[in-house]
N, C-alpha and C positions, 0 to 999 in steps of 0.2 A: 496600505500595507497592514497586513493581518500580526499580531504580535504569537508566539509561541506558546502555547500552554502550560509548559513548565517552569516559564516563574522568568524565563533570562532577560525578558525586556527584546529579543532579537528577532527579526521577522523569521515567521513561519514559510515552510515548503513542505511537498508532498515527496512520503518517501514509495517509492512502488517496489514493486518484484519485477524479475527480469522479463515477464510478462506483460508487463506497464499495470499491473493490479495494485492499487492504495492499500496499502497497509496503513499509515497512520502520517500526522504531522509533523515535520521535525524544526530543528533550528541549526545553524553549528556546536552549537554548545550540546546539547544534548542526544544528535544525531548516532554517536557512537553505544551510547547507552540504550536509546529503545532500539538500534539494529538491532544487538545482541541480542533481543529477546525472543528473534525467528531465525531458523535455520540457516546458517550464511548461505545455503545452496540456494536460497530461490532469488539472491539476489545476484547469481551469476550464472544460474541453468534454466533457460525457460523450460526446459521439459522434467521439469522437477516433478518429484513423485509428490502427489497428493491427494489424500484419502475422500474426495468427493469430485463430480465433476464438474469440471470449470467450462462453463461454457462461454464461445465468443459473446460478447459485448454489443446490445441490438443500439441500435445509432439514429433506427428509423424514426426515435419521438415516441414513439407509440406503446404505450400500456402492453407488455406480455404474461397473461397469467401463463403460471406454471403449476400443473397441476404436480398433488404430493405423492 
């Protein structure tokens, strides 16, 4: 069991977007405080508007460069 970063002593979990994308670590204790710092929409629209594109998630193992 991984402990929380912010000091509470309570195990850690991952918080994602309604996309399943990691945004950051949370705890109970603190959970409510780092949401507020993104959009409430991406954690209930996956088709959330955002400024870059997201692409699917490669799973195959394998090194993908991406060119810039």
């Amino acid at each position: 069991m991984k402990l929380c970063f912010c000091g509470s002593g309570l195990p850690r979990y991952e918080l994602v977007d309604a996309r399943g994308i990691f945004c950051t670590y949370v705890c109970d204790k603190c959970e409510k405080t780092k949401r507020s710092r993104y959009r409430p929409d991406i954690f209930t629209d996956s088709d959330y508007w955002a400024d870059e594109p997201i692409e699917p998630e490669d799973t195959s193992g394998r090194f993908r460069y991406i060119a810039p």
